[in-house]
C-alpha positions, 0 to 999 in steps of 0.5 A, spaced: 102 735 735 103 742 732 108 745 728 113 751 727 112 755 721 116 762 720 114 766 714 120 770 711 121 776 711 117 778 715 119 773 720 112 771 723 111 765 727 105 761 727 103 755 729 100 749 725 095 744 727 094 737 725 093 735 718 092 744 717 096 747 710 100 753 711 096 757 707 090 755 711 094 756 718 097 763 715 090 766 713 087 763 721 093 768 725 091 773 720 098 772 715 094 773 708 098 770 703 096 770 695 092 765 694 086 764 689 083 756 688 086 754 694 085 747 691 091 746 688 090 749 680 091 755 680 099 757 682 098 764 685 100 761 692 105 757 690 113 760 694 120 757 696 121 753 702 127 756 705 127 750 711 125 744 713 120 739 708 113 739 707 108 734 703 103 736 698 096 734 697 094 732 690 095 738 685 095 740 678 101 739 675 100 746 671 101 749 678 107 746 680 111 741 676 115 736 679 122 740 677 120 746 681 119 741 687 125 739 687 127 746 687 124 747 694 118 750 690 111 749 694 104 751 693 102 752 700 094 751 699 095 744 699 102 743 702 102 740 710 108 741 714 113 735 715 116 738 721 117 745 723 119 749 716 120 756 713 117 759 708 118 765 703 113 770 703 110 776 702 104 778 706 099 781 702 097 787 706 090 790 703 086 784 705 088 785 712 082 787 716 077 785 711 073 780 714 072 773 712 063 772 712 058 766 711 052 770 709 045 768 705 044 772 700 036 772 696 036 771 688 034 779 685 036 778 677 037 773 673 039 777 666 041 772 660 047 777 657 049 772 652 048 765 649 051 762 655 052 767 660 048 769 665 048 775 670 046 774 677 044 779 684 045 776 689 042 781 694 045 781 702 041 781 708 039 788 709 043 789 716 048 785 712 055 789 708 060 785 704 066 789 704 070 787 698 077 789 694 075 789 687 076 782 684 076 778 689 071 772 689 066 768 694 065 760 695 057 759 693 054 753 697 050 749 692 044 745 694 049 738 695 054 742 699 059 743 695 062 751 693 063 753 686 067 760 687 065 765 682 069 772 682 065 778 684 062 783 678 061 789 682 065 795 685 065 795 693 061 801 694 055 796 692 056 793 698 048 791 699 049 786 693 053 781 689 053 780 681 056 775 678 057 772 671 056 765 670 058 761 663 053 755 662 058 750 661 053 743 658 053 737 663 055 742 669 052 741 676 051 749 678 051 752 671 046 747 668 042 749 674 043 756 674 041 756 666 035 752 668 032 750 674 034 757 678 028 762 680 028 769 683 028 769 690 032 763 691 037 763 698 043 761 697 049 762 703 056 765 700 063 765 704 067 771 703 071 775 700 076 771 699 082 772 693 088 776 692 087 778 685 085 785 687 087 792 684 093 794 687 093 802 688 100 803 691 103 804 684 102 809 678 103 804 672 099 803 666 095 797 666 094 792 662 087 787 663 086 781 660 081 777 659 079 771 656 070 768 657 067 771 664 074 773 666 071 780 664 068 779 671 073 781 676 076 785 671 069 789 670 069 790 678 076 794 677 074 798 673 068 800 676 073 802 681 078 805 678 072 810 675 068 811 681 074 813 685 077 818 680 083 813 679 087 817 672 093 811 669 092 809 663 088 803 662 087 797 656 082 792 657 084 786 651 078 782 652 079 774 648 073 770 645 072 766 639 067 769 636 062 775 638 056 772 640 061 771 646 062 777 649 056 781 653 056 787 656 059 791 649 055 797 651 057 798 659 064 798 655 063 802 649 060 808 654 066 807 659 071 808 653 067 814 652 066 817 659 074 816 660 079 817 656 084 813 660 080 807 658 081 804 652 077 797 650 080 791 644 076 786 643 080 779 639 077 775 637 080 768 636 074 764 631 070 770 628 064 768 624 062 770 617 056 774 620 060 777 625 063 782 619 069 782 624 074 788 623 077 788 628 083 784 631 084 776 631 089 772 633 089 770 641 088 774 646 096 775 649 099 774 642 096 780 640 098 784 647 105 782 644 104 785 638 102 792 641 109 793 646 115 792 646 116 792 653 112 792 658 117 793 663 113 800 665 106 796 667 103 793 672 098 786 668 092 783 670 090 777 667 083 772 669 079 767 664 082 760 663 089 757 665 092 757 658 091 764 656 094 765 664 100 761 663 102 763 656 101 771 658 105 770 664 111 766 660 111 771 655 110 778 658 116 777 663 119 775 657 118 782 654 121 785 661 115 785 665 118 785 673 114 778 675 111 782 681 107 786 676 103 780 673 097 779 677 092 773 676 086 769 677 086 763 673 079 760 672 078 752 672 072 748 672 071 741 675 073 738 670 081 741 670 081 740 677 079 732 676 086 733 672 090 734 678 096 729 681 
């Protein structure tokens, strides 16, 4: 039996299907919401249930507590209609045409840029085209049929490839593979673009990036963007790691900080070795943005990498006059934060 959902404010009237969740019938009548794991982890979807009664799935509790709940709060990724229901919900227009494709695509490069991190390019079929919005991801298809989701590296004006930036986590299903089994050549299938962390263009704001790990990923494709398409507002990358054996592609961003002067690079480091000689800053990543603005009520941030930097930089960025419309995000999770849920 099919259920009444009406977004607000748009006042748009969808029908969702048995045992469908509101994101999946929103994304199906081409309403696209923000989302980004779509598994209950990450919070982006998460939005206030104006009538009606829903019932979650399991979730992280990170991404919805129970107080929110009982505040009308839902994570749409993973809540079902009780009966017909209204939600509240901003539509995210630039994703509109792009269209949603599960395409194979051949193992071109497999470049080990760190001591655990490898870039791969993953080329298309040559009558294929991804069209893509900087900073979107794609679900990977693995050999078992599950989907690992990975951020797509590059700008889309590379549309015959896809680069993605793969940390080898020990004891890792897919990584491990990648690390050490993957060859040249090998088919994978791929579903995508998907995601609504993207470059929003509509605005004139500085932008902040952050990124903790392989979060460089997405942010990497903005850039690119942003450079290629001759984009002027000042940007600042804040990228964290422990020490610098963890961070890769210094060379890409010390020629960007060259070629731009409305790029400006920071690398922090958190756990810096004696051999690394560092000179630079330390401390985590979003406390060190803190004790470089005051405010940051003039500019728009774009944060990716792992759950508690994502979490902690949004607290205390709308603590220091970000508007929450402003803070953009796309939180990495591993299978092992994903089995934590409730």
């Amino acid at each position: 039996m099919t259920k009444q959902l009406i977004i607000q404010p748009s006042g748009q009237q969808i029908a969702v299907e048995e045992d469908e969740t509101l994101l999946a019938a929103a994304l199906r009548n081409g309403f696209n919401m923000p989302y980004g794991c779509k598994n209950g982890a990450c919070g982006v979807c998460k939005g206030n249930v104006l009538a009606g009664e829903v019932e979650h799935g399991p979730h992280a509790e990170s991404a919805l507590s129970h107080t929110e709940m009982e505040r009308g709060m839902a994570l749409f990724c993973c809540a079902k209609p009780v009966g017909d229901v209204t939600i509240e919900c901003r539509e995210v227009s630039a994703t509109k045409d792009i269209q949603i494709k599960t395409l194979p695509c051949r193992v071109e490069a497999i470049d080990k840029v760190s001591h655990d991190v490898a870039v791969l390019r993953l080329k298309l079929p040559t009558t294929e085209r991804l069209q893509f919005l900087a900073g979107q991801y794609v679900d990977i298809h693995t050999k078992n049929g599950k989907k690992r989701s990975f951020s797509i590296a590059n700008a889309p004006f590379e549309d015959d490839h896809i680069q993605l930036h793969i940390r080898h986590v020990p004891g890792g299903e897919f990584s491990d593979y990648v690390w050490n089994s993957l060859q040249l050549k090998e088919i994978f299938r791929f579903t995508g673009p998907l995601g609504s962390f993207f470059l929003r263009e509509d605005s004139d704001k500085p932008i902040l990036f952050i990124a903790t790990g392989t979060g460089f990923a997405p942010i990497k494709g903005m850039l690119q963007y942003a450079f290629q398409k001759g984009i002027q507002r000042e940007m600042v990358l804040y990228w964290g790691a422990r020490s610098l054996a963890d961070l890769y592609m210094l060379e890409l961003l010390s020629a960007w900080q060259q070629q731009h002067p409305n790029f400006t690079f920071i690398p922090v480091l958190s756990e810096p070795k004696p051999q690394d000689q560092w000179q630079g800053r330390t401390g985590f990543v979003h406390e060190v943005v803190l004790e470089d603005f005051g405010s940051l009520a003039g500019y728009q941030i774009y944060a990716c990498g792992a759950p508690v930097m994502v979490e902690a930089a949004y607290k205390h960025f709308v603590a220091r006059n970000l508007p929450e419309d402003e803070f953009f995000s796309d939180a990495f999770f591993t299978t092992k934060d994903l089995a934590t849920k409730v």
